[in-house]
C-alpha positions as CSV (number, residue, x, y, z in Angstrom):
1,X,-90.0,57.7,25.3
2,X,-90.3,61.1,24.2
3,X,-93.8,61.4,23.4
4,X,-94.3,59.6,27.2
5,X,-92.5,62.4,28.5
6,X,-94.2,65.3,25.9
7,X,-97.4,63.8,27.6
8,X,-96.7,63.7,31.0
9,X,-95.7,67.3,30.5
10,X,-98.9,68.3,28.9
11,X,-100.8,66.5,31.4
12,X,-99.2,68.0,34.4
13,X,-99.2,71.6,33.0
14,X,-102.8,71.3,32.3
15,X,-103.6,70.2,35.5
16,X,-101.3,72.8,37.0
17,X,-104.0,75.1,35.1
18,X,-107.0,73.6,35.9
19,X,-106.9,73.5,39.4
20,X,-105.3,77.4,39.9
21,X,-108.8,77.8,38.1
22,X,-110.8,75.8,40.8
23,X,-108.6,77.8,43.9
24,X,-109.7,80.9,42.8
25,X,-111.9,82.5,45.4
26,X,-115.6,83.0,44.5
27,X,-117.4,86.2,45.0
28,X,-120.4,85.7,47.8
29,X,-121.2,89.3,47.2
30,X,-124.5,90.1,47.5
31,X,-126.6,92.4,45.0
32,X,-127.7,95.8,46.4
33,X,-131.4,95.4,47.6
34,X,-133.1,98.7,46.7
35,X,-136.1,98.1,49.5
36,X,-133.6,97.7,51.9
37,X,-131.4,100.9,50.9
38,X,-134.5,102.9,50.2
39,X,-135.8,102.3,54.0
40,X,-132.5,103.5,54.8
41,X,-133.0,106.7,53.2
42,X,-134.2,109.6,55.9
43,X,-136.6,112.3,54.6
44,X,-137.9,115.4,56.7
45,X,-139.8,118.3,55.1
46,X,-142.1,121.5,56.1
47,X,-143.6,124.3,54.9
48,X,-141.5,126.5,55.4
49,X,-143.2,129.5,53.8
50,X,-146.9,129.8,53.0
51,X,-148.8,133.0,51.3
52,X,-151.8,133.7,49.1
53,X,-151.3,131.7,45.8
54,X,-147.9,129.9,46.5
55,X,-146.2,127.9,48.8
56,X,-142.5,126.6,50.0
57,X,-141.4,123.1,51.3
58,X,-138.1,122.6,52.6
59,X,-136.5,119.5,53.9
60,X,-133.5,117.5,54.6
61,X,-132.6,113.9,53.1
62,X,-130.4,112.1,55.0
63,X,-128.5,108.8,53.8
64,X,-128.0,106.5,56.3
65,X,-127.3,103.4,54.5
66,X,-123.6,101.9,54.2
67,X,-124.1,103.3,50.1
68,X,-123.8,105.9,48.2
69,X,-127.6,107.2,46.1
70,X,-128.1,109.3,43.6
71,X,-131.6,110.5,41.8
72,X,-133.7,110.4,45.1
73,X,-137.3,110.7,44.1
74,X,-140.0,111.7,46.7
75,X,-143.5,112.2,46.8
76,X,-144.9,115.3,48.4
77,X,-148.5,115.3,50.1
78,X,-149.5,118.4,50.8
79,X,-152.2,118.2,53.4
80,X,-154.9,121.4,53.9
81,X,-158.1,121.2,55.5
82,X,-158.5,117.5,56.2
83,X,-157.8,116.3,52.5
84,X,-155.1,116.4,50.4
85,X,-154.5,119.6,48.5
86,X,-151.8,118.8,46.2
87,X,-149.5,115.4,45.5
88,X,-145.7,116.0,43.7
89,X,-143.3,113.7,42.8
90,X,-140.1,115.4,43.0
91,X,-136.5,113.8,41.9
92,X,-134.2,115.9,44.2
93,X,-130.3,114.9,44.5
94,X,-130.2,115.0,40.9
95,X,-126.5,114.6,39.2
96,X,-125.1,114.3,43.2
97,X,-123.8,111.9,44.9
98,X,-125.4,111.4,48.7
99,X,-122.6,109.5,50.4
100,X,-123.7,107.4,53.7
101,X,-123.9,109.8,56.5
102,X,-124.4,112.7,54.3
103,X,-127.5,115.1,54.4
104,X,-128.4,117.4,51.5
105,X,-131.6,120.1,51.6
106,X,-134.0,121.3,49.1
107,X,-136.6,123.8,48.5
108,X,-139.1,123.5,46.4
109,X,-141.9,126.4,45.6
110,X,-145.1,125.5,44.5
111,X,-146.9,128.6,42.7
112,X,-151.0,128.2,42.6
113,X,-151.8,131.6,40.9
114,X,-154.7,132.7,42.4
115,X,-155.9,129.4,43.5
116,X,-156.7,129.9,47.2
117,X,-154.9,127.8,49.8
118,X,-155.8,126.3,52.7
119,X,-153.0,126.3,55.9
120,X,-150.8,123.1,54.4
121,X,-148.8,120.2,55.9
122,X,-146.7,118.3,53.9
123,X,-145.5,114.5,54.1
124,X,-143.1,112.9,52.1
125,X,-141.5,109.6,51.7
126,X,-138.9,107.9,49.4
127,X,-140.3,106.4,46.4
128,X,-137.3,105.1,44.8
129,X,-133.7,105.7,44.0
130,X,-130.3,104.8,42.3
131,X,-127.6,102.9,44.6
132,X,-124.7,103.6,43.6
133,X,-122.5,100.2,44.3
């Protein structure tokens, strides 16, 4: 009779165990799509500053995703007389946090020597990034 009830015991405490295991909620959380966080990511730049044998492009990137990003990197086509000049990848935000909402500047110079310049226009767009979950 003991060993009945040392079983019955065993049995009900395992079960007790197994099902607080099968209650447990799951996660449904999605991972972070970069292409989707990246599109979210706001980039405006001029020239800001042009002379003989250098140039400055400022800009503003704005995170307007519901995450934080780190390690921006852009690309920089600078446009001058119909054709493109010069193209930079740059990797601006480095070792900051951009929190959604946030905005964060940057100037860049660009020195040519005595290369000369045509009047430039720049574009840029987000290449990639690192989402910070």
């Amino acid at each position: 009779m003991n060993n009945a009830k040392i079983i019955k015991l065993a049995l009900l405490l395992l079960s007790v165990f197994l099902l607080q295991g099968c209650l447990l909620k799951k996660s449904d959380k999605q991972p972070v799509k970069l292409d989707a966080v990246v599109s979210k990511v706001k980039i405006e730049s001029v020239v800001s500053h042009q002379e003989a044998g250098w140039l400055r492009v400022s800009g503003n990137i704005k995170n307007t995703s519901e995450y934080p990003v780190t390690s921006v990197e852009v690309k920089l086509i600078l446009t001058g007389d119909a054709e493109v000049f010069d193209a930079r990848h740059l990797i601006l935000s480095q070792g900051k946090r951009l929190e959604p909402g946030q905005t964060v500047t940057f100037d860049s110079t660009f020195d040519y020597g005595t290369k000369e310049i045509p009047k430039v226009t720049v574009d840029a767009a987000v290449v990639t990034l690192q989402v910070l979950e």
